[in-house]
Residue frames as qw, qx, qy, qz and C-alpha x, y, z in Angstrom:
[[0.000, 0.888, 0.461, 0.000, 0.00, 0.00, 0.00],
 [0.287, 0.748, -0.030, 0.598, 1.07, 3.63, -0.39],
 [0.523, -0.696, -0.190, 0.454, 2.87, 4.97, 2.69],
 [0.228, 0.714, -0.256, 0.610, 5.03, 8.53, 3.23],
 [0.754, -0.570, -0.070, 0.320, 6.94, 8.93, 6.27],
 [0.175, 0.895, -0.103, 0.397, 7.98, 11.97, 7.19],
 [0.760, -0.349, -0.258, 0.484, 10.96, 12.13, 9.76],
 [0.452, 0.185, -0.023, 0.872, 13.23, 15.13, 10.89],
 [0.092, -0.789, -0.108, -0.598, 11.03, 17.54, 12.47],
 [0.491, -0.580, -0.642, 0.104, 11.42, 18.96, 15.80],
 [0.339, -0.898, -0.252, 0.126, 12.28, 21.54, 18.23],
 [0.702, 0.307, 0.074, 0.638, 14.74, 24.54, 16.76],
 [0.175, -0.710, -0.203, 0.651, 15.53, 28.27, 17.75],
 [0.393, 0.915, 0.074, -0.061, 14.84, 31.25, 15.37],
 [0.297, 0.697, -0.616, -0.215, 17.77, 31.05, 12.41],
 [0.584, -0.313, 0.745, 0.077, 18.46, 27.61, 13.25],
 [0.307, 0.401, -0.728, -0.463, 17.91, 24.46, 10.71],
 [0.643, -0.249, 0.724, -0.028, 16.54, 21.79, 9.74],
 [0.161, 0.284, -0.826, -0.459, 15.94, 19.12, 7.46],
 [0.718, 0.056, 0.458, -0.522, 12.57, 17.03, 6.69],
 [0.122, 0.249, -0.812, -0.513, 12.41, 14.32, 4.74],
 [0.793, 0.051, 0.329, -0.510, 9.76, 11.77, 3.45],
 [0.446, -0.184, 0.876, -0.009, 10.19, 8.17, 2.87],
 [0.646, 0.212, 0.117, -0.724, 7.85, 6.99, 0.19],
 [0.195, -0.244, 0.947, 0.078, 6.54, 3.55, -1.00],
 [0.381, 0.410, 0.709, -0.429, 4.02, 2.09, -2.80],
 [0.506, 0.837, 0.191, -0.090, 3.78, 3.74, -6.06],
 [0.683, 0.307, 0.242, 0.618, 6.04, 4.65, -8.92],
 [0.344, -0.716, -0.066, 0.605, 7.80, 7.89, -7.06],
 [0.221, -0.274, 0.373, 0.859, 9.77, 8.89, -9.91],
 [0.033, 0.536, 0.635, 0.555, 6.17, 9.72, -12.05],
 [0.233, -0.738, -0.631, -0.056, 4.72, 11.83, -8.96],
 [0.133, 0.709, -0.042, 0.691, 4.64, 15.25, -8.57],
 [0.635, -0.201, -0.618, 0.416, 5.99, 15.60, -4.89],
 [0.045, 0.689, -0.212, 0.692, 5.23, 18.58, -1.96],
 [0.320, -0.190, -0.633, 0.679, 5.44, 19.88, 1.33],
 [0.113, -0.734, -0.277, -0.610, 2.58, 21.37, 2.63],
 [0.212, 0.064, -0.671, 0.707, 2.15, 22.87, 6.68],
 [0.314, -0.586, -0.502, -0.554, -0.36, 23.41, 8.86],
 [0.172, 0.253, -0.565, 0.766, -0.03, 25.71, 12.09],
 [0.015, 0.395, 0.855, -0.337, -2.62, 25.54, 15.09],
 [0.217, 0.725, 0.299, -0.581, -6.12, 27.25, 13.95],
 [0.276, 0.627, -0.396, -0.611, -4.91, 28.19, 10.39],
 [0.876, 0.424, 0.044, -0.227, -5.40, 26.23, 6.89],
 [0.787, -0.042, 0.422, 0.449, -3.39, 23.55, 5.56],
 [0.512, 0.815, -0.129, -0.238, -0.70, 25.50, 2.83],
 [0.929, 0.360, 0.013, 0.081, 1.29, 24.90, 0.90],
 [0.490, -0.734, 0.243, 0.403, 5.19, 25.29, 1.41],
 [0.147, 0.594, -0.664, -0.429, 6.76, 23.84, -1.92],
 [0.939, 0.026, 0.335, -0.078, 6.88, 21.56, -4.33],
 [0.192, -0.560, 0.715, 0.373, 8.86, 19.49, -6.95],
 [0.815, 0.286, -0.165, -0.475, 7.80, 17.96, -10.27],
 [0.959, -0.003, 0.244, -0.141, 8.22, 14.38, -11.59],
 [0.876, 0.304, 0.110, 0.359, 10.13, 14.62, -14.68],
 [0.367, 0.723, -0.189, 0.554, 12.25, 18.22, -14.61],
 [0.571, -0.318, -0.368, 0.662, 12.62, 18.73, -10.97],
 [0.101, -0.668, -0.172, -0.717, 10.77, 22.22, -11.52],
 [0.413, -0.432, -0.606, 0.525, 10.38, 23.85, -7.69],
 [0.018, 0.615, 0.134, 0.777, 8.39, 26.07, -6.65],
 [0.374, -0.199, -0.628, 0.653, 7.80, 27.90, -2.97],
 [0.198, -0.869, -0.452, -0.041, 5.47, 29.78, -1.13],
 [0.379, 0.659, -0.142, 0.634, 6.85, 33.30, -0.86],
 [0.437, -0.775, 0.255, -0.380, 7.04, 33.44, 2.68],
 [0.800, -0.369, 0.366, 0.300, 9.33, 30.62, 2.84],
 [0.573, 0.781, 0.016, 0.246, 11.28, 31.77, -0.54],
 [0.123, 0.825, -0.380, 0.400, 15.17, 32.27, -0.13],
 [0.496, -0.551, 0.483, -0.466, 14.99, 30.34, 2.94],
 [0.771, -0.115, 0.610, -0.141, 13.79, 26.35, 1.92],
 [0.287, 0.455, -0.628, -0.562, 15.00, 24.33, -0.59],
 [0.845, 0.149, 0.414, -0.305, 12.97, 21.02, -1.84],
 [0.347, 0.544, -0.709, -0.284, 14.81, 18.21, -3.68],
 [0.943, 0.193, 0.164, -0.218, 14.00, 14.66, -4.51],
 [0.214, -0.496, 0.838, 0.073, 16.09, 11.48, -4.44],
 [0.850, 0.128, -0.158, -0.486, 14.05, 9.26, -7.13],
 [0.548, 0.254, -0.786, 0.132, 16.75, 6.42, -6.67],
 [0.030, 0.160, -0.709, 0.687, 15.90, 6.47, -2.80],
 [0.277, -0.494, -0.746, -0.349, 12.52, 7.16, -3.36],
 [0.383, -0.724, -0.437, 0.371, 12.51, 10.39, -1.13],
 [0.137, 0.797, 0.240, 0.538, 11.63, 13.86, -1.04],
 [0.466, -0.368, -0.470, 0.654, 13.46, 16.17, 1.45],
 [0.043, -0.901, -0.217, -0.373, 12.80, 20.10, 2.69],
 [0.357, 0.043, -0.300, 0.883, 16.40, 22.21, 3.86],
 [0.269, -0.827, -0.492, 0.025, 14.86, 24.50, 6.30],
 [0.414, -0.014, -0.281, 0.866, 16.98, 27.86, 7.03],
 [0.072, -0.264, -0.114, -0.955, 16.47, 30.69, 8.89],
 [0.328, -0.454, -0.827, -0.048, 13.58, 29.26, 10.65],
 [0.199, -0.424, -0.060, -0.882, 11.00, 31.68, 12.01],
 [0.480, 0.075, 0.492, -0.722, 7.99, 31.64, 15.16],
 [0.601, 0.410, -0.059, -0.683, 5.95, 31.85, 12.14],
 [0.574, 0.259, -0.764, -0.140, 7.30, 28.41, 10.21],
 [0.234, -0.065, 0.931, -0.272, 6.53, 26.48, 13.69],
 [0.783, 0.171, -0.302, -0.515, 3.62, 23.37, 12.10],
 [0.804, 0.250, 0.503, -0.197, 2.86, 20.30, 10.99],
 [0.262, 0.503, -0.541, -0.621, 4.61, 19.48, 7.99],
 [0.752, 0.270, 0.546, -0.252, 3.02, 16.84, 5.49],
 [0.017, 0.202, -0.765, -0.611, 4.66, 15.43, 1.93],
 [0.674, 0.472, 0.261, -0.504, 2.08, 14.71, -0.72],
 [0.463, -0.089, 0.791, 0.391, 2.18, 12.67, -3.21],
 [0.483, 0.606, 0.346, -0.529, 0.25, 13.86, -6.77],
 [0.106, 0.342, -0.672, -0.649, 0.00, 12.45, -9.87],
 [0.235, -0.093, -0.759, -0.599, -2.48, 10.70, -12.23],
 [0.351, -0.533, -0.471, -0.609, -5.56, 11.77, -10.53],
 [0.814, -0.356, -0.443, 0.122, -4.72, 10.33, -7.09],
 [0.161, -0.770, 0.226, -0.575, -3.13, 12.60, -3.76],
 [0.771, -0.123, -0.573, 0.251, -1.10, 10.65, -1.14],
 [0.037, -0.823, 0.261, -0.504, -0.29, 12.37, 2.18],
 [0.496, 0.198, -0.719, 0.446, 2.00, 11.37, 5.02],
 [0.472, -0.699, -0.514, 0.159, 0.94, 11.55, 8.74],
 [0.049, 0.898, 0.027, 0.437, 3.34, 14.76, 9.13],
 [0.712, -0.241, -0.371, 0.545, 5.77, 15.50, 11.56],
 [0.128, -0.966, -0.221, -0.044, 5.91, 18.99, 13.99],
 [0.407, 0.495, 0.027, 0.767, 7.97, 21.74, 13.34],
 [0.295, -0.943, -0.153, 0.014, 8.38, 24.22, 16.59],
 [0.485, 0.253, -0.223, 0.807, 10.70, 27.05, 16.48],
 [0.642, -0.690, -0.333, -0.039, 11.03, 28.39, 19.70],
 [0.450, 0.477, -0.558, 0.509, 13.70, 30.06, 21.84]]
C-alpha cells in the first residue's frame, strides 16, 4: 500500500535548521509530482513547496522563498525540505504529498516548533 513517512522535524531556535524528509513507498515515485505542505494551530493547511516528476521544476510559497530548498532522491525514493532561517511563524505540521495521475497521497506529518 502507499505509505510517506515523514521524519526530521522537531524543536529549533529562530535562524536555526533543519531538514525534513519523506520516505515513500508504494507507487512509482519517480512519475509523482511531490510537496510539502504545513499546517499551524487554527490556520489552513498551505502549501510550502513543491517538486515535479520529470524536470525537478520547484516552486515555494513566498514566505518561505530564499529560505527552503525542496529536492528529490528518485533512486531512494525520497523527497526532502532544507529548512533555514527558521522563524515563530514556520513552527507546524509538515506533510509530503504525493500527486499524480488523478490520485493525492499524504503522510501523517511530523511537527515543526521554532522556539527560543
Amino acid at each position: 500500500q502507499v505509505q510517506l513517512v515523514e521524519s526530521g522535524g522537531g524543536l529549533v531556535q529562530p535562524g536555526g535548521s533543519l531538514r525534513l524528509s519523506c520516505a515513500a513507498s508504494g507507487f512509482t515515485f519517480s512519475l509523482y509530482t511531490m510537496s510539502w505542505y504545513r499546517q499551524a494551530p487554527g490556520k489552513e493547511r498551505e502549501l510550502v513547496a513543491y517538486i515535479t516528476s520529470r524536470t525537478g521544476s520547484t516552486d515555494y510559497a513566498d514566505s518561505v522563498k530564499g529560505r527552503f530548498t525542496v529536492s528529490r532522491d528518485n533512486a531512494k525514493n525520497m523527497v526532502s525540505l532544507q529548512m533555514n532561517s527558521l522563524k515563530p511563524e514556520d513552527t507546524a505540521v509538515y506533510y509530503c504529498k504525493a500527486v499524480g495521475f488523478g490520485s493525492g497521497y499524504w503522510g501523517q506529518g511530523t511537527q515543526v516548533t521554532v522556539s527560543s
